[in-house]
C-alpha positions as CSV (number, residue, x, y, z in Angstrom):
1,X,193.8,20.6,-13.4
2,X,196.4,18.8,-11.2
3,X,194.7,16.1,-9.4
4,X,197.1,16.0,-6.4
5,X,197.5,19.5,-4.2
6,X,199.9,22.0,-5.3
7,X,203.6,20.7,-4.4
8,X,204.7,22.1,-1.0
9,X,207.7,25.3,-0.9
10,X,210.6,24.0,0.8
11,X,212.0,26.7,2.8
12,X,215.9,27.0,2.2
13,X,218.3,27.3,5.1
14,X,221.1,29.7,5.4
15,X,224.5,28.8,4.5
16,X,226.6,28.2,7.0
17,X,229.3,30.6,6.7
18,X,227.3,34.0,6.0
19,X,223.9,32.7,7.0
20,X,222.2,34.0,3.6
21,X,219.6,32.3,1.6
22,X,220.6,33.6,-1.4
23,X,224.2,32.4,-1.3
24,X,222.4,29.1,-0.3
25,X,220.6,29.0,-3.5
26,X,223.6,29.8,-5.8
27,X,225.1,26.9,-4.1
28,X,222.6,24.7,-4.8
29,X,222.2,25.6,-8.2
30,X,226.0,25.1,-8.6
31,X,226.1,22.1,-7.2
32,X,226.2,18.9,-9.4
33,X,225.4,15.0,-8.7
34,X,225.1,16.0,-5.2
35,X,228.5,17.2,-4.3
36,X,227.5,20.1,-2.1
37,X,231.0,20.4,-0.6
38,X,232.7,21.1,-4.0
39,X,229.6,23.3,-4.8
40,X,230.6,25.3,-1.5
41,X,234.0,25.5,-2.0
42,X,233.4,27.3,-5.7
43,X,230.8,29.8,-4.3
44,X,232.9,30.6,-1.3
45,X,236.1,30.7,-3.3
46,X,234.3,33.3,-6.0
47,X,233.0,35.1,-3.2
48,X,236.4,35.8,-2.0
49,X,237.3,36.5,-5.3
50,X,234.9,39.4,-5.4
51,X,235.4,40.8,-2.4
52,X,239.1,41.0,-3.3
53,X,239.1,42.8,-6.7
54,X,235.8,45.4,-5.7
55,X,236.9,46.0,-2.0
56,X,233.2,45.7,-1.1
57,X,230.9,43.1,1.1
58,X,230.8,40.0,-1.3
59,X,227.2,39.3,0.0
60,X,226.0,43.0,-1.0
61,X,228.1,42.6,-4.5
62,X,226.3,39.0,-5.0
63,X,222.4,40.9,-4.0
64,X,223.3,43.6,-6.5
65,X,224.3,41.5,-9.1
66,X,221.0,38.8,-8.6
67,X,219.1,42.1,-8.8
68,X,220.3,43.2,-11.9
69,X,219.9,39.8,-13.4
70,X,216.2,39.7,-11.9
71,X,213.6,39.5,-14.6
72,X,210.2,42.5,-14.4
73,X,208.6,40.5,-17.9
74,X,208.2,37.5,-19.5
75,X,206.0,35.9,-22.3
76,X,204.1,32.9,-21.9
77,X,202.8,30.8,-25.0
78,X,198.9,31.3,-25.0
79,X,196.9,29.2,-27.9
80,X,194.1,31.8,-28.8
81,X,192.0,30.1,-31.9
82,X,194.4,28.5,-34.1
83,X,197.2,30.6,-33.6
84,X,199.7,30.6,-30.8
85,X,200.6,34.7,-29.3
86,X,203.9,35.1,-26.7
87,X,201.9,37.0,-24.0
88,X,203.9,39.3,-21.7
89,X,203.2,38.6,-18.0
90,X,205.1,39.9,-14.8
91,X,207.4,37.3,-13.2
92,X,206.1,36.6,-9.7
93,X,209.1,37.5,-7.2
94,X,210.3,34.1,-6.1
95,X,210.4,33.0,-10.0
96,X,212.4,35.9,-11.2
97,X,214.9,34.8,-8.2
98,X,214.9,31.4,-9.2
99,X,215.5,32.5,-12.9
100,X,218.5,34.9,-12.0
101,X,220.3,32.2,-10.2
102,X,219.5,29.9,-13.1
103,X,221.2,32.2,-15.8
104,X,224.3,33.1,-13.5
105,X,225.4,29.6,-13.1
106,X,224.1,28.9,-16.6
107,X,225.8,31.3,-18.5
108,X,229.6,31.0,-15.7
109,X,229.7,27.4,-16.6
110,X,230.2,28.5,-20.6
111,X,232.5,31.1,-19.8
112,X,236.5,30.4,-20.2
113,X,238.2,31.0,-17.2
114,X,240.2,28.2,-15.7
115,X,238.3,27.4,-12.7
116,X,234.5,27.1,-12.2
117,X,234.9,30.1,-9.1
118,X,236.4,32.5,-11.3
119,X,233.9,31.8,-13.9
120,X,231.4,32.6,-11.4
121,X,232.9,35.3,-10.6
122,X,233.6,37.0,-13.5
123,X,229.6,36.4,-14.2
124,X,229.1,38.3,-11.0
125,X,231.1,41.2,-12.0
126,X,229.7,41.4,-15.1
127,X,226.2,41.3,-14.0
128,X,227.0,44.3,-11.8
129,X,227.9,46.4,-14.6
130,X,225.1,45.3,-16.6
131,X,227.0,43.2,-19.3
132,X,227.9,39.9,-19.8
133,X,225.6,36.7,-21.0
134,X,222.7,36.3,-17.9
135,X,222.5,40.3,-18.2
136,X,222.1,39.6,-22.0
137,X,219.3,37.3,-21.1
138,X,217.5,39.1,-19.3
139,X,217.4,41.7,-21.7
140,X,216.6,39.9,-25.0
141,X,213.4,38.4,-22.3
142,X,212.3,41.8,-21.7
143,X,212.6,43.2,-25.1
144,X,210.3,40.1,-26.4
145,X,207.8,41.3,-23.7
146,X,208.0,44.6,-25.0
147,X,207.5,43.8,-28.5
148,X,204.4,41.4,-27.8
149,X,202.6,44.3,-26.0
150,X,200.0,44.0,-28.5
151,X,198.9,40.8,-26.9
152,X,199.0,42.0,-23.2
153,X,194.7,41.0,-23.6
154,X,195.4,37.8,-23.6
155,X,196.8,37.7,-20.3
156,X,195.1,35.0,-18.2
């Protein structure tokens, strides 16, 4: 047990331009040594990017894609005896949000692409027609779940 209280949830503020917390949160996972204008200036820029090849809202393409990335299962290591199971558990909401994010900016930064927005993207696009490496993922982590089934019981 923790002996300190639970760390607090910080609340994130809108960005500025299109006053979403979810673009926020891209941007902050994008973001690196603290340059949050350069992190900005790749979201926005991939953004724009996506709005100009699909002809749709960039905000609605960016939701669809962070829900197709967005996690149902998981496993967790359990130690039951002297053996260690993977035990499939749901992801609480805010951690399968978290974990989309983290595999979109994960898997644009080891795309090809020239520039860091179209990698982004490109990520984006691909996550909305369910291909592409944080898709990939997402799957492989629900298909583990699936297979240790077995060991649901051990859930905690």
């Amino acid at each position: 047990m923790p002996r300190r209280a639970a760390a607090q949830i910080r609340p994130i503020e809108p960005d500025p331009v299109h006053r979403s917390r979810l673009v926020q949160q891209v941007i902050n996972k994008v973001m690196l040594d603290g340059k949050k204008s350069t992190a900005e200036r790749i979201v926005y820029d991939a953004l724009s990017i996506i709005e100009e090849r699909t002809g749709k809202d960039a905000i609605e393409s960016l939701e669809q894609a962070i829900k197709a990335l967005t996690p149902v299962l998981e496993v967790r290591s359990r130690r039951v005896g002297g053996a260690t199971y993977q035990v499939p558990v749901e992801v609480p909401q805010r951690r399968a949000r978290t974990l989309a994010v983290r595999w979109l900016v994960e898997f644009a930064r080891q795309r090809r692409e020239k520039t860091m927005a179209q990698r982004l993207a490109n990520e984006l696009m691909d996550a909305m027609q369910q291909q592409g490496g944080a898709y990939k993922r997402k799957d492989d982590i629900y298909r583990m779940a699936q297979a240790n089934k077995a060991f649901a019981h051990y859930r905690w």
